[in-house]
C-alpha positions in Angstrom: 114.9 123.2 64.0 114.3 120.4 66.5 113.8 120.9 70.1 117.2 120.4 71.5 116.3 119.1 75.0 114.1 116.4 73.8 117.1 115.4 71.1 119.6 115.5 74.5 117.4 113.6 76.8 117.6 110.9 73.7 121.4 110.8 73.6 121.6 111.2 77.6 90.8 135.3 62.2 89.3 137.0 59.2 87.7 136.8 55.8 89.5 135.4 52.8 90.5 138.2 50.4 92.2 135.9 48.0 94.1 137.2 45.0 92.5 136.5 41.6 95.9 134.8 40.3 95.2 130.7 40.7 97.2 128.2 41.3 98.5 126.5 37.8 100.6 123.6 37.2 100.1 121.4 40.4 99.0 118.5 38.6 100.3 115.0 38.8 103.7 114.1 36.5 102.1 112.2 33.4 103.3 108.3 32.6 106.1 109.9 30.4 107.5 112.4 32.9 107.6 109.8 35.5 109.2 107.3 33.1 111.7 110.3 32.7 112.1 110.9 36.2 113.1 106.8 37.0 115.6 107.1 34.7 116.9 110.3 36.3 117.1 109.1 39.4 121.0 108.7 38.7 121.3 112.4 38.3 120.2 112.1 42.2 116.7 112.5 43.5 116.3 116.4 42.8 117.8 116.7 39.5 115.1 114.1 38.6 112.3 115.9 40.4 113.6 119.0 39.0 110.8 120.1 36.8 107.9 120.1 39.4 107.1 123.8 40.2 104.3 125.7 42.1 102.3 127.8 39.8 100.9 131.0 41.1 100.5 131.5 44.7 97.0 133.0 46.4 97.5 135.6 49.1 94.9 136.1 51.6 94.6 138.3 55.2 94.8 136.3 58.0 95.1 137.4 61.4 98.4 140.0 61.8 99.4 138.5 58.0 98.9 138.7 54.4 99.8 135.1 53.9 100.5 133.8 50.5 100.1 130.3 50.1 100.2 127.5 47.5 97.2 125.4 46.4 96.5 122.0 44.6 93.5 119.9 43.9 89.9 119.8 44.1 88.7 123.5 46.2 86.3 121.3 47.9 88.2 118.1 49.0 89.2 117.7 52.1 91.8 119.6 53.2 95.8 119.0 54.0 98.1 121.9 55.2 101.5 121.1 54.9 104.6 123.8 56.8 107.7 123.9 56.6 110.5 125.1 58.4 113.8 126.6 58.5 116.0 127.5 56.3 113.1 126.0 53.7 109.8 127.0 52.3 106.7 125.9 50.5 109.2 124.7 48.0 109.8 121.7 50.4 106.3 120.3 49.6 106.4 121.0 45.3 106.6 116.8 45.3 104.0 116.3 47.7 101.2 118.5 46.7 100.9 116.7 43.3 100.6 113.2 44.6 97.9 114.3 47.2 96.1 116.7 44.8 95.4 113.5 42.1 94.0 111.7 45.9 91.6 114.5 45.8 92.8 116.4 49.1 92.8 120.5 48.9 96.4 121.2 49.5 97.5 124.1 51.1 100.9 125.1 51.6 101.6 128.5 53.0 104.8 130.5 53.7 105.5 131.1 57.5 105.5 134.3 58.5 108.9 135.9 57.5 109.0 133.7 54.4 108.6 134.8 50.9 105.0 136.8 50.1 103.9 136.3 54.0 104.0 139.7 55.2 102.9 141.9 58.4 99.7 143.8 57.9 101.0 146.8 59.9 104.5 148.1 59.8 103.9 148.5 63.8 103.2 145.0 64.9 105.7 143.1 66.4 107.9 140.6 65.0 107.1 138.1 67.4 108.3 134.5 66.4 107.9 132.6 69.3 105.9 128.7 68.8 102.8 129.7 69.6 102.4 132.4 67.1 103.1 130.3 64.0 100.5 127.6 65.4 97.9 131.1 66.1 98.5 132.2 62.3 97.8 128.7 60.9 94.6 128.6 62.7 93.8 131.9 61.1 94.6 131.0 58.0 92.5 128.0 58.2 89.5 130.8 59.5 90.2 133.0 56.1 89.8 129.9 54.1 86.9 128.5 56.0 88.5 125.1 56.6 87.1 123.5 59.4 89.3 120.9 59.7 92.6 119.5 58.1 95.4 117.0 58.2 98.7 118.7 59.2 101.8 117.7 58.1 105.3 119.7 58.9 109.0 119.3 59.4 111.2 121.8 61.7 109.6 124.8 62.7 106.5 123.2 60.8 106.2 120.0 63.0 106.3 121.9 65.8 103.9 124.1 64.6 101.5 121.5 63.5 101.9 119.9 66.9 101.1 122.5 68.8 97.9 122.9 66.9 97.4 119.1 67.5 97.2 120.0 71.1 95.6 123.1 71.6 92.9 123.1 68.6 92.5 119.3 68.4 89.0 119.8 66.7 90.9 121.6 64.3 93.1 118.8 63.2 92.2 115.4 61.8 94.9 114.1 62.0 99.1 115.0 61.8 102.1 113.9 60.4 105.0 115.1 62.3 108.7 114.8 61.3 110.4 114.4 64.2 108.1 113.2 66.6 107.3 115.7 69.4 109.3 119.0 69.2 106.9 121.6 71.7 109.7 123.8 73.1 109.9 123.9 77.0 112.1 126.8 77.3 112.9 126.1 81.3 114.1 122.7 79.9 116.3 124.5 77.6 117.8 126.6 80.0 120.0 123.1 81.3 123.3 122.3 79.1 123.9 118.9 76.9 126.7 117.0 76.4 129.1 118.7 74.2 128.7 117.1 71.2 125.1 117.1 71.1 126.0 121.1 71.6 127.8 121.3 68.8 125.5 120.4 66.6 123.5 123.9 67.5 126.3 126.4 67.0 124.1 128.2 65.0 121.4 128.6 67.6 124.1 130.0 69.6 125.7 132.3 66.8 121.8 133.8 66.3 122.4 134.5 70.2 124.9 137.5 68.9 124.6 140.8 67.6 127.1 140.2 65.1 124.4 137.4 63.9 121.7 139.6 62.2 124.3 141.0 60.5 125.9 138.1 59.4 122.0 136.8 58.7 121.1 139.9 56.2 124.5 139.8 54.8 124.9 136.0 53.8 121.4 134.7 54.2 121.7 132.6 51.4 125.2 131.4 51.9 124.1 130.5 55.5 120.5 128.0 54.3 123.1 126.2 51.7 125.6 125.2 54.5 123.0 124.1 56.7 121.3 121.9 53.6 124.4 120.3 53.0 125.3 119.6 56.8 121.7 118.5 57.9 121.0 116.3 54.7 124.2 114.7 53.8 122.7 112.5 50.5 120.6 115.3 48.8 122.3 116.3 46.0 120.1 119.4 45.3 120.9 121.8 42.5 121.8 125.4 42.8 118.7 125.9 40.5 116.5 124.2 43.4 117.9 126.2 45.8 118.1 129.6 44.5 114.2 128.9 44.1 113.6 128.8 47.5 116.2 131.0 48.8 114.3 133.8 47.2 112.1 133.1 50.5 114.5 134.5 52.5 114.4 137.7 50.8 111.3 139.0 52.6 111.9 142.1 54.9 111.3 140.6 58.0 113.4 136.9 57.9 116.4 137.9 59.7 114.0 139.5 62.4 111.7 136.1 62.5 114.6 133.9 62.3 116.7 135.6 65.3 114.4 136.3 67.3 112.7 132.8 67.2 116.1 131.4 68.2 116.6 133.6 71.2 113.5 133.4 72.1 113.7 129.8 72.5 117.0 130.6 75.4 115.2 132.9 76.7 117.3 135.5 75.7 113.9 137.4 74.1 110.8 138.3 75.1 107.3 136.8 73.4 104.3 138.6 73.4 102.5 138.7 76.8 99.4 137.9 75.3 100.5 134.6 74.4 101.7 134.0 78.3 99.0 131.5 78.9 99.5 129.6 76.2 102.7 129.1 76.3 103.0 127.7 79.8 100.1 125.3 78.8 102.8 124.0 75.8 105.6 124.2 78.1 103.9 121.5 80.0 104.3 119.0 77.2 101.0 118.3 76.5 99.8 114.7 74.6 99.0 114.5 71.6 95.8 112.4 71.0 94.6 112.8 67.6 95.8 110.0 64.8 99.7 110.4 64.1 102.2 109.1 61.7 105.7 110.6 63.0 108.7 110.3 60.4 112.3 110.6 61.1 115.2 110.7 58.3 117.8 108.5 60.0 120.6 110.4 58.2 119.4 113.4 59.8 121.7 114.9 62.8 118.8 116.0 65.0 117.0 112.5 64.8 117.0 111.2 68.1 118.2 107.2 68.7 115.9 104.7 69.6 113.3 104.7 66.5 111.3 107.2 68.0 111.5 105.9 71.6 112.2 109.0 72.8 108.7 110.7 72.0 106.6 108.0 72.2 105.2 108.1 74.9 104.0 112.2 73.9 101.4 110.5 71.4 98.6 109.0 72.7 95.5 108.0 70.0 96.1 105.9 67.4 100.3 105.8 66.2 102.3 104.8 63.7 106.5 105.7 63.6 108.9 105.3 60.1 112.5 105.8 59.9 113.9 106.6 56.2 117.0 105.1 55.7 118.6 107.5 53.8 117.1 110.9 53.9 118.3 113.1 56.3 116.4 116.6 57.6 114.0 117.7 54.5 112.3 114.5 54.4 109.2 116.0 52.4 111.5 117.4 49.6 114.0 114.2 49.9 111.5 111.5 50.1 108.0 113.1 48.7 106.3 109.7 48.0 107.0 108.5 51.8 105.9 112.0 53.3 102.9 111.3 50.8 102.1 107.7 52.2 102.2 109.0 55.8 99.8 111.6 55.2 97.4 109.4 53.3 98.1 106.5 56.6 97.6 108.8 58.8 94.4 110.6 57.4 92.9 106.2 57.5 93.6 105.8 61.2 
């Protein structure tokens, strides 16, 4: 999730191969089904966004992956990627990807690797979840689909991915929308302890830090996303139906290795890949970020920082806007779609 030292410090390529199934049913809710969904809206905010659903996914080889991905409007408008994190999937973004496709932007919405029908090329390549991999498949992805340049949006593992991108490739990006403000991972940082009860709030980065976790992982995977949707979103009253869609994400064979590993990786109780060395000290710096930026925070959310995004502030540098939801807590794409929309669409006019 978020990087823990910046929340204590507050509180202290290849060619497209792209299946011939299309994308169907990403189009915008008609005047009827939104009138429907207003007067939902006391069922609680999924129950009335409850019949929005991804059509077929594409699938296409991108660097160590066959990534499959979601896609919505116009094939040649320009283009937003949007990632999410963890325990989520592209299911966080099924409100969003309507409202930007009927704006005319090519949505893309991929699985991470580990996630759902993202899968390893080679049975022999290593399961290697460290940040700057996530950022290195995006911008092969981006390769396969010959997009040039996009808007990034992301929340959790996705923000941080999208930022890093932001820094390192910032030709790439056009501009970014970034829950959580600035969450690159200095690992030496996170090395030194935090108050207790900001501790407590990552018992299960700690729990992943186990053996006994990856068997607790594979054996109650699903169990283990619901608890931390209720704990880290505390008004979303999401259905079983809503979740049982995306929890078939965590299905894929490698999760529990992605997941684990990226967590221990981040104590430095695993290795990354050596190739990557470079990189990642350039990103444990805590590089700025200088390309147009909209960063939201969901003030019910446990792992937003005080101060209104004081904390980060000074990590973005070109033009900068900052919005707290009152309300929404970690999921702020799947809890507050039209917001996360708006920032995007803000962010893209700076």
């Amino acid at each position: 999730m978020v990087n823990r030292r910046t929340f204590g410090k507050a509180l202290g390529a290849g060619t497209a191969s792209t299946a011939t199934a299309s994308l169907a049913g990403m189009t915008a809710p008609s005047s009827a089904s939104a009138t429907a969904r207003r007067g939902a809206e006391s069922a609680g905010p999924d129950q009335a966004r409850g019949t929005l659903s991804f059509g077929a996914l594409k699938q296409t080889r991108a660097g160590e992956l066959s990534i499959g991905y979601a896609e919505a409007g116009p094939a040649h408008g320009p283009a937003v990627i949007l990632l999410h994190g963890w325990p989520y999937d592209i299911h966080s973004y099924v409100g969003v990807a309507p409202l930007l496709a009927t704006h005319g932007y090519r949505v893309i919405v991929p699985y991470l690797r580990g996630y759902g029908t993202t899968t390893f090329l080679s049975a022999k390549t290593f399961r290697n979840a460290e940040q700057a991999v996530f950022a290195l498949d995006i911008i092969a992805l981006m390769d396969a689909l010959r997009i040039e340049r996009a808007v990034l949006g992301g929340f959790d593992w996705g923000s941080r991915t999208a930022d890093i991108i932001a820094v390192q490739w910032p030709e790439r990006c056009k501009a970014l929308v970034s829950v959580s403000g600035y969450l690159i991972t200095d690992r030496k940082q996170q090395r030194l302890p935090l108050p207790p009860a900001t501790e407590w709030a990552w018992w299960y980065q700690y729990y992943f830090s186990t053996e006994r976790s990856e068997l607790g992982l594979a054996e109650y995977r699903h169990d283990f996303a619901k608890l931390i949707w209720r704990n880290v979103s505390p008004t979303w009253h999401f259905s079983d139906a809503t979740f049982d869609r995306t929890a078939q994400a965590f299905d894929n064979p490698d999760y529990v290795r992605i997941v684990i590993h990226n967590y221990r990786w981040r104590l430095g109780l695993a290795p990354g890949d050596s190739r990557h060395d470079d990189l990642e000290a350039r990103l444990a710096e805590g590089p700025p970020i200088h390309v147009p930026t909209v960063t939201l925070d969901g003030a019910l959310d446990p792992f937003t920082p005080p101060g209104n995004g004081a904390a980060y502030r000074g990590k973005f540098t070109g033009p900068y806007v900052h919005r707290t939801l009152k309300g929404i807590g970690h999921n702020v794409p799947q809890e507050a779609p039209e917001a996360f929309t708006q920032a995007v669409l803000e962010a893209d006019r700076m």
